[in-house]
C-alpha positions as CSV (number, residue, x, y, z in Angstrom):
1,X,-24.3,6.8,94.3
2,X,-24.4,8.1,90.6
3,X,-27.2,9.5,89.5
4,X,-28.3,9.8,85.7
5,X,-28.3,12.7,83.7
6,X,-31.0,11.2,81.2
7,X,-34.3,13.2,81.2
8,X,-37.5,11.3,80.6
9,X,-40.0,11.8,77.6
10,X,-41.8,15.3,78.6
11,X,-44.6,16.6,77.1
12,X,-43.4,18.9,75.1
13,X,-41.8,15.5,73.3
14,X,-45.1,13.6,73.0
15,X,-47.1,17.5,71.3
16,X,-44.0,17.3,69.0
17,X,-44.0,13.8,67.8
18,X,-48.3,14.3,67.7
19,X,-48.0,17.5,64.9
20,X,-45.4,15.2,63.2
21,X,-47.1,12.4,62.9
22,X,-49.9,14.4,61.2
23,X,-47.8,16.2,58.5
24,X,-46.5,12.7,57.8
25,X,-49.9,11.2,57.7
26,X,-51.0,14.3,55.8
27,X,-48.4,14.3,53.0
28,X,-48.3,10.3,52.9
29,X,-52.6,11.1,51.9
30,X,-51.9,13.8,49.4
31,X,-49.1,11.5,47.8
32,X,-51.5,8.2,47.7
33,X,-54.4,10.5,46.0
34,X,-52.1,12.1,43.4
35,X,-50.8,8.4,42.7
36,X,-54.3,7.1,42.5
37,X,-54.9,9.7,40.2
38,X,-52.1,8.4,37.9
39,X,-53.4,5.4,38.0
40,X,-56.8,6.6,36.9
41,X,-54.8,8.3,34.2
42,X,-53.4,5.4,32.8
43,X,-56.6,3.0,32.8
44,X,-58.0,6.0,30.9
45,X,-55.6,6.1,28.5
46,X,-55.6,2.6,27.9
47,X,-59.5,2.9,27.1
48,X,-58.7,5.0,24.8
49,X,-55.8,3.4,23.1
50,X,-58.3,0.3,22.4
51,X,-60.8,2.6,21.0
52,X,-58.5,4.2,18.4
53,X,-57.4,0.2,17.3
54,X,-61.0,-0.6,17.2
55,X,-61.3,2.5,14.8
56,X,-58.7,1.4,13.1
57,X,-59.5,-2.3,12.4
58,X,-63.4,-0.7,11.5
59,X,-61.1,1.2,8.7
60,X,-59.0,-1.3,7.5
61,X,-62.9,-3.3,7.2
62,X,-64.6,-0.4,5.5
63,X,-62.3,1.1,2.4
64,X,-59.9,2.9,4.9
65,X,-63.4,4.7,6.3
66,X,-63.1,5.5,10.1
67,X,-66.5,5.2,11.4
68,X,-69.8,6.9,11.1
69,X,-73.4,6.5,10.5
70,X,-75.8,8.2,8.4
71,X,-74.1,11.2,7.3
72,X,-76.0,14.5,5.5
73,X,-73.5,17.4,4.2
74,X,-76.1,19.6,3.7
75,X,-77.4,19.6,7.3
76,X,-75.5,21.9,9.2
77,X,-76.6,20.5,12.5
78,X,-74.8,17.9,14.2
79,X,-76.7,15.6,17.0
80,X,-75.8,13.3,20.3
81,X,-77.5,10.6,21.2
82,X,-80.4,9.7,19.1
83,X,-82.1,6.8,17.9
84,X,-80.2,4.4,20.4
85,X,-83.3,1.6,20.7
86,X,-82.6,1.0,16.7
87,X,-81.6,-2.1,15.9
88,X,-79.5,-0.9,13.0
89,X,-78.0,2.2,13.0
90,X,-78.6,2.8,9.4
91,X,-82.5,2.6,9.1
92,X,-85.1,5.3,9.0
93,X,-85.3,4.8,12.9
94,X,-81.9,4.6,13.8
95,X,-79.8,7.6,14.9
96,X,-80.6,11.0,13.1
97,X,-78.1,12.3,10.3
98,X,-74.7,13.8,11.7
99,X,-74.9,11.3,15.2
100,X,-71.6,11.9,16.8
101,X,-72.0,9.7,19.7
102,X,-73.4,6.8,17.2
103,X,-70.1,6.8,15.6
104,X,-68.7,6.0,18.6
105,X,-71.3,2.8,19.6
106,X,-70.9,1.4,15.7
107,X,-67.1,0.2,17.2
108,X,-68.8,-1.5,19.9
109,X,-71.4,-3.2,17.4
110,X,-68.9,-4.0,14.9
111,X,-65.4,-4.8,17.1
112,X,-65.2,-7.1,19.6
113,X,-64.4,-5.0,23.5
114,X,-66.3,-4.1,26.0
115,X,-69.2,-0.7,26.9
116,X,-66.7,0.0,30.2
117,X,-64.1,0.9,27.6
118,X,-66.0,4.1,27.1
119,X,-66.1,5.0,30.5
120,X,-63.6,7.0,32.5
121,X,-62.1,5.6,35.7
122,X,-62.3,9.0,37.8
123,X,-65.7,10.2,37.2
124,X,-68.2,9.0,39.6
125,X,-71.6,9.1,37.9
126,X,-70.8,7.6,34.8
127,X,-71.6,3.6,34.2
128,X,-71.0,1.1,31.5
129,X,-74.3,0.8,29.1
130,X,-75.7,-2.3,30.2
131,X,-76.2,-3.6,26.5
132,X,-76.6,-7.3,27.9
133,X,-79.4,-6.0,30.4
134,X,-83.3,-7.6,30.0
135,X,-81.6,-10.4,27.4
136,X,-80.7,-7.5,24.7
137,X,-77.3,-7.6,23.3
138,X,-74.8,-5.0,21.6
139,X,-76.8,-5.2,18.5
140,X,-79.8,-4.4,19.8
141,X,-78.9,-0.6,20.3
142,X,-77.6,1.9,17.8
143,X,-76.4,4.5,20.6
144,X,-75.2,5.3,24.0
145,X,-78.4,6.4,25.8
146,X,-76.5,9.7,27.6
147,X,-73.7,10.9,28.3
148,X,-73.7,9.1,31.7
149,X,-72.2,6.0,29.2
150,X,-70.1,8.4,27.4
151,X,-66.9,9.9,28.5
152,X,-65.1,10.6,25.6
153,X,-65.7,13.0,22.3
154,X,-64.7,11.9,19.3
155,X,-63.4,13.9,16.3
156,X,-66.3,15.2,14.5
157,X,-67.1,12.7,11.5
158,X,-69.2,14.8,9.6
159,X,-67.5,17.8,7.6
160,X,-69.9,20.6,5.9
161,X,-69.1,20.9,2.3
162,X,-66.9,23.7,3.0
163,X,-64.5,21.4,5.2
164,X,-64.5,19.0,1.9
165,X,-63.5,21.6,-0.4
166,X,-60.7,22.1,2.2
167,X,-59.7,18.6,2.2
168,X,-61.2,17.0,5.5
169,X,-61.6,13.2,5.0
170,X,-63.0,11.1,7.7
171,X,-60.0,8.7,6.7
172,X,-57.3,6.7,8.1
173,X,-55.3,9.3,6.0
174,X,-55.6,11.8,8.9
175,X,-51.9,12.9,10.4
176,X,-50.3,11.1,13.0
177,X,-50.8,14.5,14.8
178,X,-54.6,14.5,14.8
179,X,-56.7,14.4,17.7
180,X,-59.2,11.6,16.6
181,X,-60.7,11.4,20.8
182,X,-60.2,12.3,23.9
183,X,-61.8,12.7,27.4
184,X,-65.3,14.8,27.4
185,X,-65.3,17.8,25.8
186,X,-66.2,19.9,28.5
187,X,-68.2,22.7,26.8
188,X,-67.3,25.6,29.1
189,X,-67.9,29.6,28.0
190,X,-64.2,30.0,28.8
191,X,-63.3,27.7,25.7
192,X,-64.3,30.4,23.1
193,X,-62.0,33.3,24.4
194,X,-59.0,30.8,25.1
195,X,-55.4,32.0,23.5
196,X,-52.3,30.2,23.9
197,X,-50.7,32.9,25.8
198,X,-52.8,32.1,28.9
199,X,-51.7,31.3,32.3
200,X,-52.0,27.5,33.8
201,X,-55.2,29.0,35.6
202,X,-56.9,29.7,32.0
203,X,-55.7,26.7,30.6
204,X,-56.7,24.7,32.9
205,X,-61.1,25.9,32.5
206,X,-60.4,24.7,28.8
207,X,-59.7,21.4,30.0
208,X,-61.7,17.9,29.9
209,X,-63.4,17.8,33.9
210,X,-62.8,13.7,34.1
211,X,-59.2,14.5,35.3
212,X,-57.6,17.3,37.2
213,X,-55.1,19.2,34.7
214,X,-55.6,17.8,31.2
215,X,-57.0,14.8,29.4
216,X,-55.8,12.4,27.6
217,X,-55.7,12.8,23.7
218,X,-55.7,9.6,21.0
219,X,-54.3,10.7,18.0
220,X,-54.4,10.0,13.9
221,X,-51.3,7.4,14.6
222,X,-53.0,5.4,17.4
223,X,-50.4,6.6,20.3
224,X,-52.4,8.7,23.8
225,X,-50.9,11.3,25.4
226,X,-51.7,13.4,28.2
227,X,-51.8,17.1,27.8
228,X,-52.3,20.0,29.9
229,X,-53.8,22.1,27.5
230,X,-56.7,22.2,25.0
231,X,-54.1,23.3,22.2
232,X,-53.2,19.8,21.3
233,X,-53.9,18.8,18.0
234,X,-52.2,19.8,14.6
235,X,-50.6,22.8,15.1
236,X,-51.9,23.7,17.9
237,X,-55.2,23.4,16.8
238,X,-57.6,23.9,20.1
239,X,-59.4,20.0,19.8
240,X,-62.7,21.3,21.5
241,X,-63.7,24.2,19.1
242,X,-63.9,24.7,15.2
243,X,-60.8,26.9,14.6
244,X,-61.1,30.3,12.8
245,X,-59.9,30.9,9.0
246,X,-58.0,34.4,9.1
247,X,-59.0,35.8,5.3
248,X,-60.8,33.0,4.3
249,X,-60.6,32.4,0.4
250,X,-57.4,35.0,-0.2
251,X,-53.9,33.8,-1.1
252,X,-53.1,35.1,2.2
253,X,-55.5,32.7,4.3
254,X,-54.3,31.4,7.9
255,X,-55.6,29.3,10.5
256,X,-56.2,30.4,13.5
257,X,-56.2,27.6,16.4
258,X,-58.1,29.2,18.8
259,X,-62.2,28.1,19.2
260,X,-64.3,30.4,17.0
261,X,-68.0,30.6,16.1
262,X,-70.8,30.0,18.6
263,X,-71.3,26.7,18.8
264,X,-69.6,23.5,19.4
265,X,-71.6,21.4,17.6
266,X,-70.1,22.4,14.5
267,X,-68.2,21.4,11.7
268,X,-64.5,21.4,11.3
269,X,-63.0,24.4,9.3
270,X,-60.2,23.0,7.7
271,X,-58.8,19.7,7.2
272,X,-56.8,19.2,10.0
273,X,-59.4,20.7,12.3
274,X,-60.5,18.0,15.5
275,X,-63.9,19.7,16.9
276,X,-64.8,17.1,19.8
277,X,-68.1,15.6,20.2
278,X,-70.2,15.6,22.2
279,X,-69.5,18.2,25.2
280,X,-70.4,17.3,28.8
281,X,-73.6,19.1,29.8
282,X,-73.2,17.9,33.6
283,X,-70.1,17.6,36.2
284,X,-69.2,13.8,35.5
285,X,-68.7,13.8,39.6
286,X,-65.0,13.7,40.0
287,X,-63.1,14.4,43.3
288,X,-64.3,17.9,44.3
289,X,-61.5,19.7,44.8
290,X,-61.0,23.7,44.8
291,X,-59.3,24.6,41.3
292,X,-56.7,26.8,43.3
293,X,-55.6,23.8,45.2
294,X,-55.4,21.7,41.7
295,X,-53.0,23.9,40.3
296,X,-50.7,24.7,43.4
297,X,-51.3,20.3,43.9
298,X,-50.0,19.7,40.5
299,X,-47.1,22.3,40.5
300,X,-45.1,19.9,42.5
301,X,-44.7,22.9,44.6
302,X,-46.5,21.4,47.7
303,X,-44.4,18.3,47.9
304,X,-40.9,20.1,47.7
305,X,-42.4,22.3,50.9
306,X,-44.0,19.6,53.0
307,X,-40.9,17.2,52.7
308,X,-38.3,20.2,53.1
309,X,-40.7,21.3,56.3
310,X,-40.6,18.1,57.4
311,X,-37.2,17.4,57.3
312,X,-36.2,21.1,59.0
313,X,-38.7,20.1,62.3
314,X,-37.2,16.3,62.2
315,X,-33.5,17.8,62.4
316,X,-34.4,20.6,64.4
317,X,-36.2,18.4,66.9
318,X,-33.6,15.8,67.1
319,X,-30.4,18.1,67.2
320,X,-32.2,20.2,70.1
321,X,-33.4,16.8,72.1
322,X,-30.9,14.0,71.5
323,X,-27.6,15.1,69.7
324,X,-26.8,18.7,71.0
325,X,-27.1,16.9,74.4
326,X,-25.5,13.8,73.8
327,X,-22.1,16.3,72.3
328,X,-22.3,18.5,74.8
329,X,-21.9,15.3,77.5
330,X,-19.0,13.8,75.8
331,X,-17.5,16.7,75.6
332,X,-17.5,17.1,78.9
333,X,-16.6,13.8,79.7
334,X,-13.6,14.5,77.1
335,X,-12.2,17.7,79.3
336,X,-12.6,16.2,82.5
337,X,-10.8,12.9,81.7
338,X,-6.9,12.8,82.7
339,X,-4.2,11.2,80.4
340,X,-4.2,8.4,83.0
341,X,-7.8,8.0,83.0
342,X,-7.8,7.6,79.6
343,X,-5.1,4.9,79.3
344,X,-6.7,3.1,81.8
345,X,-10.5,3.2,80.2
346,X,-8.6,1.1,77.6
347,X,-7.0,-1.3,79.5
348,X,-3.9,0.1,79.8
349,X,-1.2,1.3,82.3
350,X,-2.1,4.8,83.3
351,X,1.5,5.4,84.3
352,X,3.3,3.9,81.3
353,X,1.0,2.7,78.8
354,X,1.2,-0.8,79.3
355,X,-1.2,-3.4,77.9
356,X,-1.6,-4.5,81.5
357,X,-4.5,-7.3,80.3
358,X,-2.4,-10.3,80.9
359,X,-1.2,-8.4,84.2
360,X,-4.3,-6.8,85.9
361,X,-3.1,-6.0,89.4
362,X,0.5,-4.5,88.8
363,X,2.0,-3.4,85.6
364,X,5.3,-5.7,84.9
365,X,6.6,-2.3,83.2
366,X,6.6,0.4,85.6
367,X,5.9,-1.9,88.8
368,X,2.8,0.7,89.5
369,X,-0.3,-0.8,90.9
370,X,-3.4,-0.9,88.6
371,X,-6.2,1.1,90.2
372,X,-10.1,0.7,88.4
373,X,-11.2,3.4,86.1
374,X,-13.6,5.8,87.7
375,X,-16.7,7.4,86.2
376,X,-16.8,11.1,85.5
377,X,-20.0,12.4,86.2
């Protein structure tokens, strides 16, 4: 009676393929929410590629003007968010001199796309402005009510006389490299002593909080792109500060990209200076995830070691359980096989070599009698 060598599936088998099965189920998770969070990159983007047409269709309308409301030089304050029941944006009770965020809602009075256009895909709170709400339209607001119907800053339109002198035009003149929007400024300390020399960790508390990383940036020639660093507008220029002026009025004057002053509501300092408007006062609610685990996530690091840990256990597992025992059988089976045996496994005469398969019972060769193969246990 032969009896079989095969083991069953043990224990130790079913623990394995359980702690597998989770760091496949884990990594397949992490994968899906870094893709969904692509995803919500690129809708973002998008929103932000139809705002910088809608600016520039408002410019080719107006004289080459990008839009703005009423604008005062000699008020050095800049505001958010006023006057936003106004019916036009231009009257005594429409938005107050310097309105950032009413530049911004004159596109959606004056082109023809949608409130959710303004709104990032990731954050949580934020929500379209119901402009069609209670029978009211577009044109019966002058501004977004808060920043919970605002995600994006826009390039401040209003330069203080100095920034004139220097050559700042709110034109469609700008360079193809300047930052005219991008995702919520996000108004943090860390902002003002930023340098470009920082690690990933520092760069990354400069950064917009709708994503994880960076935000995405529309520029002077209408393209969006995402960067990883709040450096990202002409020459470096840091797009969510007023930059510095390095011996300001001397034949030896500089720019310095970095944030300077103490406020962000300010004006821009030269002429290729972007200083984003308005900052994000609150979290916008995105996925809260630890800012270490961001930056090792988005590394790439984690993949390489999950996958390359997961491969290690699945070969490991699989040499040790199935194919170290299945070589070490044939094997044996190999070294305790005869010559003869061998032959006649394939049909053959054991004696001679014979095809003996139009002859089973006797080989016509060698006249020796055909005997059946026998198993090697």
């Amino acid at each position: 009676m032969q009896r079989s060598s095969r083991q069953g599936f043990t224990h130790i088998d079913l623990y394995i393929s359980i702690v597998l099965t989770i760091l496949f189920l884990t990594f397949l998770l992490l994968g899906t929410v870094r893709t969904r969070g692509r995803g919500y990159n690129i809708t973002c983007g998008s929103n932000l590629r139809q705002i910088g047409q809608a600016m520039q269709l408002y410019a080719n309308e107006n004289g080459g003007n990008l839009a703005r409301t009423l604008y005062d030089p000699a008020d050095p304050n800049v505001r958010a968010y006023t006057g936003v029941s106004a019916r036009n944006p231009f009257a005594a009770d429409g938005p107050q001199p310097n309105d950032v965020t009413a530049a911004f809602y004159l596109l959606l009075r004056t082109q023809d796309f949608s409130a959710s256009v303004f709104i990032c895909p990731v954050p949580i709170n934020p929500e379209p402005f119901d402009v069609g709400g209670k029978g009211k339209t577009v044109q019966d607001y002058s501004n977004f009510p808060s920043e919970k119907n605002l995600s994006y800053s826009i390039a401040n339109p209003y330069p203080s006389p100095a920034a004139r002198s220097l050559g700042y035009r709110w034109t469609n003149t700008l360079k193809a490299d300047f930052a005219l929007a991008a995702d919520m400024n996000p108004g943090t300390p860390e902002l003002w002593s930023l340098t470009m020399s920082d690690g990933i960790s520092k760069q990354w508390a400069g950064n917009t909080k709708n994503h994880f990383g960076g935000q995405n940036v529309l520029y002077g020639d209408g393209h969006v792109e995402f960067q990883h660093t709040s450096f990202a507008g002409v020459n470096n220029d840091n797009i969510y500060g007023p930059a510095g002026l390095v011996n300001a009025g001397l034949s030896n004057e500089t720019i310095d990209p970095r944030a300077c002053g103490n406020s962000f509501y300010s004006s821009p300092t030269h002429k290729d200076d972007s200083v984003l408007l308005p900052i994000a006062t609150a979290d916008p609610g995105g996925p809260l995830v630890p800012s270490d685990f961001k930056i090792w996530w988005y590394s790439g690091a984690p993949r390489s070691i999950v996958g390359l840990f997961l491969v290690l256990i699945l070969m490991s597992w699989g040499t040790v359980r199935w194919i170290w025992p299945a070589l070490c059988a044939l094997v044996r089976a190999m070294r305790n096989q005869s010559p003869e045996q061998r032959r006649m496994r394939q049909g053959l005469c054991g004696k001679c070599g014979y095809d003996l398969r139009a002859s089973p019972d006797r080989c016509p060769e060698c006249g020796d009698i055909r005997q059946p193969a026998t198993e090697v246990h």
